[in-house]
N, C-alpha and C positions, 0 to 999 in steps of 0.2 A: 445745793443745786448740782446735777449730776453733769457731767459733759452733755449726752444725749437732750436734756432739757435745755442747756443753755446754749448746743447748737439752734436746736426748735423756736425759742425762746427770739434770737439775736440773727439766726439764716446768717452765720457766719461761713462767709465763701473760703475754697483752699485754693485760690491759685493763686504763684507764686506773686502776680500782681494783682490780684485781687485784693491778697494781706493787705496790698495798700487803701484800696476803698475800703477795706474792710474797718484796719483801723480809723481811716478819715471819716467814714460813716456811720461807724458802729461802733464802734469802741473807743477812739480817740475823739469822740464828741458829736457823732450824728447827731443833729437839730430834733428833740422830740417833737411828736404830733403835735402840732397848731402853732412849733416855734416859727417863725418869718426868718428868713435866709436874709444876707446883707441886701441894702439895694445897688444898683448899678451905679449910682450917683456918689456911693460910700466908698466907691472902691478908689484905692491908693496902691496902687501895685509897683514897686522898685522892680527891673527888669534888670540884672544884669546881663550886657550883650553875648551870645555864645563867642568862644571866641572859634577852635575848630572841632569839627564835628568827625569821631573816630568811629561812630556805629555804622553798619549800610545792611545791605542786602548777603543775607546767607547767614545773618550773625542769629544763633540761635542757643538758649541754657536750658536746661531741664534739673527741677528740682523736687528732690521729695519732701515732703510734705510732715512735719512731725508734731505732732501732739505729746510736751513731755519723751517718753521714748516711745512712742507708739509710733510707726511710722503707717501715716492716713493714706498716703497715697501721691501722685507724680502730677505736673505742672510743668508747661512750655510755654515758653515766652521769646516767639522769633520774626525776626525781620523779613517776611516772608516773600518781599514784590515791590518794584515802583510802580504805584498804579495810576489813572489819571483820573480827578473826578472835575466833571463841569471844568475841564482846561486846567485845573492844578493838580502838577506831578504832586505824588508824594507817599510816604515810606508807609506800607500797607503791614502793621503790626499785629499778629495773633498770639492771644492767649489760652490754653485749653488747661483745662483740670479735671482731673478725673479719681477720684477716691479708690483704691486697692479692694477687693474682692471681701477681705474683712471686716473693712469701713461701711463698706457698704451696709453692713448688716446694721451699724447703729446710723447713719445718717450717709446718704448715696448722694454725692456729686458727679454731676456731667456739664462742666462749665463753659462755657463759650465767649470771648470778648474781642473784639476789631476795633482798631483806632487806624485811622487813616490821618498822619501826618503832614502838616504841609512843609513838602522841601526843601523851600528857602526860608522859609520864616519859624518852622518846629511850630506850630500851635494847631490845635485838632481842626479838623475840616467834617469827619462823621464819625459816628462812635459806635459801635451796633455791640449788645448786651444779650447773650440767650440764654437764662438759668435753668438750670436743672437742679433743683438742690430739695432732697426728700420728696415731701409730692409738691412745692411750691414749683410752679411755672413762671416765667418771665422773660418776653422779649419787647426788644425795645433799639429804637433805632432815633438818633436824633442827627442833624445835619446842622453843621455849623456855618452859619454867612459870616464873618470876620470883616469882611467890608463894610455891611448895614446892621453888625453888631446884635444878631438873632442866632437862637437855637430854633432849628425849624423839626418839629415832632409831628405825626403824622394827624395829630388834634390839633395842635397849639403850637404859637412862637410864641419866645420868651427872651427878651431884651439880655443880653451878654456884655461883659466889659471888653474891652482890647485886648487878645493873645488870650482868650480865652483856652483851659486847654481840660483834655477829660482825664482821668485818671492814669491812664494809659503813657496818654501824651506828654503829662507833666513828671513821670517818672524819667522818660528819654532827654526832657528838655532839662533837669536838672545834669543829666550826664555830660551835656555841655559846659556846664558854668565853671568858673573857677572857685571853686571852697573853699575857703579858707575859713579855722577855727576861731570860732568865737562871731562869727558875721551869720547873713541869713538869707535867703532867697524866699522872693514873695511869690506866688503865682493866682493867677486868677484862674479856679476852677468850677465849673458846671457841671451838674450829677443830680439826675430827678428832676429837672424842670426848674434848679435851683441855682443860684450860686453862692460860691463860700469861697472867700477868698483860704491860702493854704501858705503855712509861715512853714518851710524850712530850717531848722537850725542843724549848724554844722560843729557838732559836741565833741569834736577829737579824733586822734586816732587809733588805732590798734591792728592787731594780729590774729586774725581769726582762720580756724584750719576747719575744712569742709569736707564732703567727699570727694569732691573736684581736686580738693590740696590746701596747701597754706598760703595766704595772702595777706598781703598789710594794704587796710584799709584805713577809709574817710568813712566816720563815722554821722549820719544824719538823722531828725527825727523831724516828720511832718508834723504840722498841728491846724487842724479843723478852725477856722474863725467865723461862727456865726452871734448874730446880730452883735455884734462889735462888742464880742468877745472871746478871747481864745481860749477855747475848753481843751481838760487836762483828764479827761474820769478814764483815758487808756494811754495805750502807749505803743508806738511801733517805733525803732529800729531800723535802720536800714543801713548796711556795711557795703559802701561801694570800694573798689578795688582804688588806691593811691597810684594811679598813672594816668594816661592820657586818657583809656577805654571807662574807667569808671563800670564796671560790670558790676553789677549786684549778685554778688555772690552769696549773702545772705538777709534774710527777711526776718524779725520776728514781733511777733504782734502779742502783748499780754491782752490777754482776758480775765474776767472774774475768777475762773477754776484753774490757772498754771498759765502756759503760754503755747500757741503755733508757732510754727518758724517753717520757712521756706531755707532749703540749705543747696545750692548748686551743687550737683554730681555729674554733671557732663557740659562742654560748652564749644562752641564752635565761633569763633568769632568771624566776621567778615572779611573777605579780599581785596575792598572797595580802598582806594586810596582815600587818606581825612581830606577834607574838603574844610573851605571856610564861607558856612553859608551868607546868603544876601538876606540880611533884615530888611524888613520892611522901613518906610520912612517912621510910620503910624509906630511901628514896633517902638524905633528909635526915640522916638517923640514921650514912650511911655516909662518914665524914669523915677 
């Protein structure tokens, strides 16, 4: 199978957060056609509390994108606004992607992804997805009620557990937690009208040098759990920076032909003083 066929094949997205749906959805165990996602009722989600929160407004990375040594093309991933929706602040997240003028020739991205965070509590509030990728089209907008426990889609609601969060969201809300090796973080996340719960393990640490520089990081890997079981057929990676910030400075996602990696070459962090957000009671409650 050639890279070209197994993009076509899998609609493997290059932003630098996307790697993460990408492996949660596609490669680290996307649910095939006709599988059933957990139910609402199945979920057991451990919540550790954040404790303070070092991301804010201004805080923005750009990373390229590499295939092996081929470099695909660049991806931003920034905190770009507090914005308000239906009366909850909260942290207005963009992700863009876009494949280098070469890439294009074998498979052209133009990616687009919003998560709107909720301020005090970290868990998604709306999630808006506009793909560009070869000639597949897709956009998709769902809004999350966290109080009456609905994903509200412009067809359909669909019953959510507590702290539900999207891909987006649960990348940032891990940034809060405390990791410690050998322990896990659960989150409850929603993507396609579905949910699947997402185990976190935190594997160790290391040294990894980028184009940004060299960094000693906490090392993590997601993993997909649908119908009460957690599949393994890929594998992503993620190398957050060992300090308060937790930056993801680098991504990588194996696939069947080599592997993607997102690798930070530029970053700006925020000015915003850390804060210690207000969980919710309901949050608290979910242990």
């Amino acid at each position: 199978m050639t890279l070209q066929d197994l993009i076509r094949k899998r609609r493997i997205s290059l932003t630098a957060a996307a790697l993460l749906a990408v492996a949660l959805l596609t490669i680290a165990g996307a649910p095939a056609v006709g599988e059933q996602e957990s139910n609402v009722e199945d979920f057991k989600i451990v919540k550790p509390l954040p404790d303070t929160v070092y991301f804010g407004v201004g805080e923005k990375l750009i990373y390229a994108i590499q295939y092996g040594l081929i470099y695909a093309g660049d991806a931003t991933l920034e905190i770009r606004n507090i914005a308000v929706l239906d009366s909850v602040k909260s942290y207005h997240v963009v992700s863009l992607a876009r494949t280098n003028r070469a890439f294009d020739l074998i498979y052209k991205v133009r990616d687009h992804h919003e998560s709107f965070i909720d301020y005090d509590n970290l868990y998604s509030i709306r999630f808006e997805k506009h793909l560009r990728e070869g000639s597949f089209r897709r956009d998709e907008v769902v809004t999350f009620d966290q109080k009456r426990h609905l994903a509200i889609y412009q067809d359909k609601e669909v019953g959510i557990p507590p702290m539900t969060q999207d891909f987006l969201s649960a990348l940032y809300y891990v940034r809060t937690v405390d990791l410690v090796k050998g322990e896990a973080v659960y989150l409850a996340n929603h993507t396609g009208g579905k949910n699947y719960p997402i185990y976190v393990k935190v594997t160790g640490y290391d040294t990894v040098e980028v184009p940004a520089g060299e960094f000693d990081c906490i090392v993590i890997e997601p993993v997909l759990k649908t119908s009460s079981i957690f599949k393994h057929e890929g594998k992503l990676t993620i190398w957050l920076t060992d300090d308060n910030v937790k930056m993801p400075v680098l991504l990588r996602s194996k696939v069947v032909v080599g592997s993607f990696e997102a690798r930070l070459k530029e970053y700006t962090l925020s000015s915003d003083e850390p804060r210690v957000p207000l969980i919710s009671r309901e949050a608290r409650n979910v242990r």
